[in-house]
C-alpha positions as CSV (number, residue, x, y, z in Angstrom):
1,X,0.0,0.0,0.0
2,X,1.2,3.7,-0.7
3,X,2.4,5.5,2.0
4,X,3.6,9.0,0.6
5,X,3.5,10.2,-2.8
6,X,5.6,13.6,-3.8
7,X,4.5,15.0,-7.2
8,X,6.7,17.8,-8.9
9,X,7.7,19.0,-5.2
10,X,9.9,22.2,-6.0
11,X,11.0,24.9,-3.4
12,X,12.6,28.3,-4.0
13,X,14.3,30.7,-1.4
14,X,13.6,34.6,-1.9
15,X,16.2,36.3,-0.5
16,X,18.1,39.8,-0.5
17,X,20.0,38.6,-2.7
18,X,17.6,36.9,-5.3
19,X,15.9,33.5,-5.4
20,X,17.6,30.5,-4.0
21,X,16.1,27.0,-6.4
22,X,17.1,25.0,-3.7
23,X,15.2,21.9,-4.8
24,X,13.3,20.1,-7.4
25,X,11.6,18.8,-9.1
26,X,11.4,16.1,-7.3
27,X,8.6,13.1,-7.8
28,X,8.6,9.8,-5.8
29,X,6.0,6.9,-4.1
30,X,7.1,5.1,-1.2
31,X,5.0,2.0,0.0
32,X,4.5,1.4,3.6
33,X,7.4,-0.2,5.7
34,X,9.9,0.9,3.2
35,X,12.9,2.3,4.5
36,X,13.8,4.6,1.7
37,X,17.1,6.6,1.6
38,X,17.9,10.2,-0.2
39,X,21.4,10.5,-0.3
40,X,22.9,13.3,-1.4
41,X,25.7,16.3,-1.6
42,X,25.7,19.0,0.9
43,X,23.6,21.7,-0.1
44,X,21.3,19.7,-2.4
45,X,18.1,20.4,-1.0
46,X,17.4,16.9,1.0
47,X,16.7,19.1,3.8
48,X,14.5,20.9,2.2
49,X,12.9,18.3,1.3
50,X,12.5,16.7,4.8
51,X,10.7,19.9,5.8
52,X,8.1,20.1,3.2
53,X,7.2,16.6,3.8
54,X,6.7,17.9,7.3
55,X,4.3,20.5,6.7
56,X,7.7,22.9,8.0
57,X,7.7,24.8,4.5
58,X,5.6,25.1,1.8
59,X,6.4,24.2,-1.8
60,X,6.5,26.4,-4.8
61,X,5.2,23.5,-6.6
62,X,3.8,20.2,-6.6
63,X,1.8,18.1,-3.4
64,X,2.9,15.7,-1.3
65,X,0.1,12.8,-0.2
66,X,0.4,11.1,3.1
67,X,-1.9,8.0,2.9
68,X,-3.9,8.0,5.7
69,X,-3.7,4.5,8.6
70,X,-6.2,1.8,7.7
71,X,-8.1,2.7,11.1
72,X,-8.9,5.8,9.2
73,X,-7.3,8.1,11.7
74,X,-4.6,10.9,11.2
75,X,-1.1,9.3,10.1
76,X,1.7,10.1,13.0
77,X,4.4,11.5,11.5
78,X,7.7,11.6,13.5
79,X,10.5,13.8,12.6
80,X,14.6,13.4,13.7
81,X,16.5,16.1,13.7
82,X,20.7,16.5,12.8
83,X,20.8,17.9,16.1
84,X,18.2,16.0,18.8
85,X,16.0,19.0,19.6
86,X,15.5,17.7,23.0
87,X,13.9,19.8,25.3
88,X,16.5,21.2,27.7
89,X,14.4,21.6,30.7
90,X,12.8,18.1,30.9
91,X,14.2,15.1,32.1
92,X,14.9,12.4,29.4
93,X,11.6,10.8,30.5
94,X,9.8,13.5,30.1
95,X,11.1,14.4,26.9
96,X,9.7,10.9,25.4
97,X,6.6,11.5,27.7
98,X,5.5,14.9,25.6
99,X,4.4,13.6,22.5
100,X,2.1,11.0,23.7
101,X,0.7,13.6,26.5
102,X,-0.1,16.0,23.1
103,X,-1.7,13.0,21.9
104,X,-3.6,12.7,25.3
105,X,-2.8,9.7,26.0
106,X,-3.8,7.9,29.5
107,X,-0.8,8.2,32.2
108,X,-0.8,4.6,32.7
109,X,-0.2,4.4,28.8
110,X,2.3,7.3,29.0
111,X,4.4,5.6,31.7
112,X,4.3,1.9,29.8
113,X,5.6,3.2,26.6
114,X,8.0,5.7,27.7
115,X,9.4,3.0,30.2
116,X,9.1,0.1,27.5
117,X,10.9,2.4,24.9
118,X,13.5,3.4,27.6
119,X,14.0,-0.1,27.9
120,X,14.6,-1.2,23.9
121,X,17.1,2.2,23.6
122,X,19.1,1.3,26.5
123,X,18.5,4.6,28.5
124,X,16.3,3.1,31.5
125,X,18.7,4.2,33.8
126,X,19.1,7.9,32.4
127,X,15.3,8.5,32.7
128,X,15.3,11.2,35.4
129,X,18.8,12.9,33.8
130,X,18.5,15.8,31.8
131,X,19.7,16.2,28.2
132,X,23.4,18.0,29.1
133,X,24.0,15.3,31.3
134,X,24.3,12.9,28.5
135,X,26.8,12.2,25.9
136,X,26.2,13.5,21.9
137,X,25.2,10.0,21.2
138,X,23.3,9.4,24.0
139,X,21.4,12.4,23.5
140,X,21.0,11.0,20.0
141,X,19.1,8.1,21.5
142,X,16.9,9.8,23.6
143,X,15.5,12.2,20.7
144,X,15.4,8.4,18.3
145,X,13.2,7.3,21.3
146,X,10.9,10.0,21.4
147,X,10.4,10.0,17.9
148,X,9.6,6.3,17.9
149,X,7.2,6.2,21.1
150,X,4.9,7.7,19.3
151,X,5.3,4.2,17.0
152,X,4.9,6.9,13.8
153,X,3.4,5.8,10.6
154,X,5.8,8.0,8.5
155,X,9.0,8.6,10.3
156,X,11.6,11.6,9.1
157,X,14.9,11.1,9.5
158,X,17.3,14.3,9.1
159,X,21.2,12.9,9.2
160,X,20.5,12.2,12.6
161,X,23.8,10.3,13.0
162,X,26.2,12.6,11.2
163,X,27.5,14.8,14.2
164,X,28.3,11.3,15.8
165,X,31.6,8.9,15.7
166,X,32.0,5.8,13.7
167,X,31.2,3.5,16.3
168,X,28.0,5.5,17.9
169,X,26.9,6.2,14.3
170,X,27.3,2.6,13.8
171,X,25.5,1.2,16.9
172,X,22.5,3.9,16.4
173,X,22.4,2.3,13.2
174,X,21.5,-1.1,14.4
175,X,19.5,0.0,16.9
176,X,17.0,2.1,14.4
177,X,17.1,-1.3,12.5
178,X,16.1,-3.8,15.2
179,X,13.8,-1.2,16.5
180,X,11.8,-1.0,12.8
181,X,11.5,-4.9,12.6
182,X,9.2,-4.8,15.1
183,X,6.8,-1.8,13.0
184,X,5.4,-1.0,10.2
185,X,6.6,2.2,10.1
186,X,7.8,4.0,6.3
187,X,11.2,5.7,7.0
188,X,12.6,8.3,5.0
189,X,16.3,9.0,5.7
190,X,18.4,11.5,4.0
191,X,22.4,12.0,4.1
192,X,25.0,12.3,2.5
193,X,27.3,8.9,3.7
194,X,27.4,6.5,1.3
195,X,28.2,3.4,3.4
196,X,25.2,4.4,5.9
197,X,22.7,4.6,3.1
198,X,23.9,1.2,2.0
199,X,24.0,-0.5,5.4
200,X,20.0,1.3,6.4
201,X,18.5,1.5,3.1
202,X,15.9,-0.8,1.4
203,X,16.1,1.8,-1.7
204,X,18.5,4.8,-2.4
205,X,17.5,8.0,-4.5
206,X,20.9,10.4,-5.1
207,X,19.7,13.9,-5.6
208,X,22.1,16.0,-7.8
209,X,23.7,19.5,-7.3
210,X,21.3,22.5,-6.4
211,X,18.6,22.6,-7.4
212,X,18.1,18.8,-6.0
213,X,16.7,16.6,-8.6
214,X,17.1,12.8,-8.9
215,X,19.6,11.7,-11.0
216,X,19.6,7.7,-9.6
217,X,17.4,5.2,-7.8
218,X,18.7,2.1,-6.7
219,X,17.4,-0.7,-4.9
220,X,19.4,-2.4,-2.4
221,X,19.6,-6.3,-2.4
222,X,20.9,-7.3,0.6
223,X,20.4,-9.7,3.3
224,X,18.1,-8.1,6.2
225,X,21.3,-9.4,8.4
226,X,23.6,-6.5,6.2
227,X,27.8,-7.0,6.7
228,X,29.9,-3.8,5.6
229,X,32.4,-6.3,4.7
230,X,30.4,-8.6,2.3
231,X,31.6,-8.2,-1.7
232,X,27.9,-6.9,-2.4
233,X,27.9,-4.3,-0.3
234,X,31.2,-2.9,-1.6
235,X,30.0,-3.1,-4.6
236,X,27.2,-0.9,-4.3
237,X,29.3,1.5,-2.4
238,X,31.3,1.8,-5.1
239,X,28.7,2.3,-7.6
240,X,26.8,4.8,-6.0
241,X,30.9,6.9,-5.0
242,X,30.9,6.5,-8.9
243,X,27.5,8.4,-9.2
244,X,29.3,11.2,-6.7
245,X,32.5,11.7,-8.3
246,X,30.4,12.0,-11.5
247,X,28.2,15.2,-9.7
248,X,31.2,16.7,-8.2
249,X,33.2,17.0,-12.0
250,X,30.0,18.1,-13.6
């Protein structure tokens, strides 16, 4: 079933200075459950795009369709920021506690999830610290967590692992993938690492220079159990640097 579809989306800054194209373009489907990944140079408008999607900005052109849940209610949509956005004033707990208290949810209900999700993320015993107590990575975590508590139909995800080291990166990584077996939920991820695309990705779209436009779409055929040493996997690294190098002499 279709979860989003993005027709002709197009976005133009006006500034002092004259208008900024910044992206598009830019048409796409994604069915639900798919884990699909724009990848991207810096500057290409996958922000942009992000934030559209998210009611944040409006387009110049185009619509973008978010197909309502089967239940008939209003789809969740849950949005990761490069930078957490936690709220600096609240304990972690009650930074994953918000959402579903906007939702008016039950406190019972609020306590389960926020404890059960606490639990999967490995931050049970950082519930009562407060966001500058806790490491980059950690903090990372926490603002994943809240964004997944919420169990969101359509979940956007802003480089939220680029600030991070290799091996934080890395383990976030597998956490946002054990954590998605276990929902339906229709990720869209942008960056602009190759290897991370690869390693997340059920299906990569590489935007070109400003304004962003697609100039590949690849689906990735890997085992659901993904090894960044495996031939395959190199392989479509390689391909897709290939792709790069060819935007960057252009």
């Amino acid at each position: 079933m279709m979860a989003l579809k993005v027709t002709n989306l197009s976005k133009i800054y006006r500034e002092s200075t004259g208008e900024v194209h910044a992206l598009g373009p830019v048409s796409f489907e994604m069915e639900t459950g798919e884990f699909l990944c724009f990848l991207g140079p810096t500057g290409c408008g996958k922000t942009t795009l992000l934030r559209t999607i998210a009611g944040l900005e409006k387009p110049d052109t185009g619509e973008v369709e978010i197909q309502s849940p089967p239940d008939g209610g209003e789809s969740v949509i849950g949005y990761v920021f490069q930078q957490g956005a936690l709220f600096p004033w609240m304990s972690i707990f009650a930074n994953l506690e918000f959402p579903l208290k906007a939702k008016s949810f039950v406190r019972d209900t609020r306590r389960e999830k926020v404890e059960s999700m606490l639990e999967m993320m490995g931050l049970s015993s950082f519930a009562s610290s407060f966001p500058h107590q806790l490491s980059g990575g950690m903090q990372q975590r926490a603002a994943l967590a809240r964004s997944l508590v919420m169990e969101p139909d359509l979940l956007l995800m802003d480089e939220p692992f680029s600030s991070l080291d290799t091996r934080t990166s890395q383990e976030l990584q597998e956490n946002l993938r054990e954590l998605l077996k276990r929902a339906s939920t229709t990720v869209l991820f942008v960056t602009h690492n190759i290897e991370e695309a690869v390693y997340l990705a059920g299906e990569v779209i590489v935007l070109g220079h400003r304004p962003g436009r697609i100039v590949r779409r690849e689906t990735i055929n890997l085992p659901d159990q993904r090894s960044r040493l495996s031939d395959t996997f190199t392989e479509y690294l390689v391909s897709l640097r290939k792709t790069f190098e060819s935007l960057v002499s252009h």
